[in-house]
C-alpha positions in Angstrom: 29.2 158.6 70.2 32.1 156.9 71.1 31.5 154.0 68.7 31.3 156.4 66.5 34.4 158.8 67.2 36.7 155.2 67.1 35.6 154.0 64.0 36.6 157.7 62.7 40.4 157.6 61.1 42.1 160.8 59.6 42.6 160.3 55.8 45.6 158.8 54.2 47.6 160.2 51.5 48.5 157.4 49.5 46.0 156.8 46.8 46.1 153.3 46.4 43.0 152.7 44.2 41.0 156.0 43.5 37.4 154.5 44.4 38.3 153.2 47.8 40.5 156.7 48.5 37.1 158.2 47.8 35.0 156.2 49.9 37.4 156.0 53.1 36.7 159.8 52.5 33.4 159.9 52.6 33.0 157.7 55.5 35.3 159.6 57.2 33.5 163.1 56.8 30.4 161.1 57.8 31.2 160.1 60.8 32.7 163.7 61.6 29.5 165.3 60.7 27.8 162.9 62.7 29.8 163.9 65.9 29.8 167.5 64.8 25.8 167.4 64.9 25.3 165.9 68.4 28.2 167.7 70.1 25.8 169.3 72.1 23.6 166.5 72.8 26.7 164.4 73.8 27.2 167.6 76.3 23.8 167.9 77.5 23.2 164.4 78.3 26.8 164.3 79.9 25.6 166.4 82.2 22.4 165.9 82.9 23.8 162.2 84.0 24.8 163.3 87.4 20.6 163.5 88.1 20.1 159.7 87.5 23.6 158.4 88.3 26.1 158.7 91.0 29.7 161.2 90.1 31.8 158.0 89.0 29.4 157.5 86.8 29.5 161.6 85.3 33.5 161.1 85.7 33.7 158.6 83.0 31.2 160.1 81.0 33.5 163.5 81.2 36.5 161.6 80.1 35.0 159.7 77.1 33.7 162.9 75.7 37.6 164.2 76.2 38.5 162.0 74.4 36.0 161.9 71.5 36.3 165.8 70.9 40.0 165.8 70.9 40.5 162.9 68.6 38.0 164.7 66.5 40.4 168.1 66.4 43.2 165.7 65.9 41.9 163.9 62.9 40.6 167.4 61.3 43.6 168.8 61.9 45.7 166.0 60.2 43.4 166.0 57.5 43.9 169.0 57.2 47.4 168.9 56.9 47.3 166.1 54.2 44.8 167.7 52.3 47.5 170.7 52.2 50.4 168.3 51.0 47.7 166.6 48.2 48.0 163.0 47.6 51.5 160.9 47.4 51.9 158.0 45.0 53.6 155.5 48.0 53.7 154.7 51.1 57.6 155.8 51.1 56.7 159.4 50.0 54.1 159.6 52.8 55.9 158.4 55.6 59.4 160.8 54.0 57.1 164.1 53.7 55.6 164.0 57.1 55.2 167.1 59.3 56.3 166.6 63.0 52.7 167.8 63.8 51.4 164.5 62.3 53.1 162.3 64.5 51.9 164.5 67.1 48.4 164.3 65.9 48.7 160.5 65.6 49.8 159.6 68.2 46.9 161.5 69.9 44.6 159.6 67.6 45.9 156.1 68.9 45.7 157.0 72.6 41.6 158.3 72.0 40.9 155.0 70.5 42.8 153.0 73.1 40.7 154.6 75.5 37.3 154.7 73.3 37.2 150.8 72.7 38.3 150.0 76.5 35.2 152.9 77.5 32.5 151.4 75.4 33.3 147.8 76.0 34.2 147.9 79.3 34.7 151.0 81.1 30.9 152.3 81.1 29.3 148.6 81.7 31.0 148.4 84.9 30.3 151.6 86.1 26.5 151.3 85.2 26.4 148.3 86.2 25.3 148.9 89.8 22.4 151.2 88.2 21.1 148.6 85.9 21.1 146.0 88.8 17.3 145.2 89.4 15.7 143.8 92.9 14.8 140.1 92.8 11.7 139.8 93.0 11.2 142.6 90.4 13.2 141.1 87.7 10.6 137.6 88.0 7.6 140.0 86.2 
């Protein structure tokens, strides 16, 4: 999930060449529909975590799913803000015409994914990394 939720970006007004515009679309509502459908797995399994692993391990788990659900809101909600405005010709006119509640919504955006890339290639390998530890002379067979 959070592989998913970074690779998600909100939509861009400038329509630079129609086929790609379409596509970074698509892929976009893909990967929200993705999240969408396995919100309540991501929840479940969350927590049902604190049965097999220790609370730091819950902690982070809590704080990555933070962070995918509200950079999901964030990118609907610029979206949906853009999709409101309809498309603009440059790069000029889309950085002129913004709403203060873009930034807003951006910079939320770039914080999620700071953390998101750090969780998944970091974060959650150290933490489960004491769990994934095997015994000597278990890990010969």
């Amino acid at each position: 999930m959070a592989v998913q939720s970074h690779k998600l970006s909100p939509n861009h007004r400038v329509d630079k060449n129609l086929e790609d515009y379409d596509d970074n679309i698509e892929s976009n509502s893909g990967y929200i529909k993705f999240i969408e459908n396995n919100i309540n797995k991501l929840i479940s399994l969350g927590e049902g975590s604190i049965f097999l692993f220790g609370p730091e391990v819950k902690i982070i788990l809590d704080e990555a799913r933070g962070n995918i659900f509200t950079k999901l809101e964030s990118v609907k909600i610029l979206n949906s803000l853009r999709e409101k405005k309809g498309p603009s010709n440059n790069f000029i006119g889309e950085i002129t015409e913004k709403d203060p509640l873009e930034t807003v919504q951006e910079k939320a955006i770039i914080e999620c994914n700071k953390f998101l890339k750090d969780f998944y290639e970091r974060k959650l390998s150290e933490k489960m990394e004491p769990y994934l530890r095997m015994t000597p002379y278990l890990s010969k067979y």
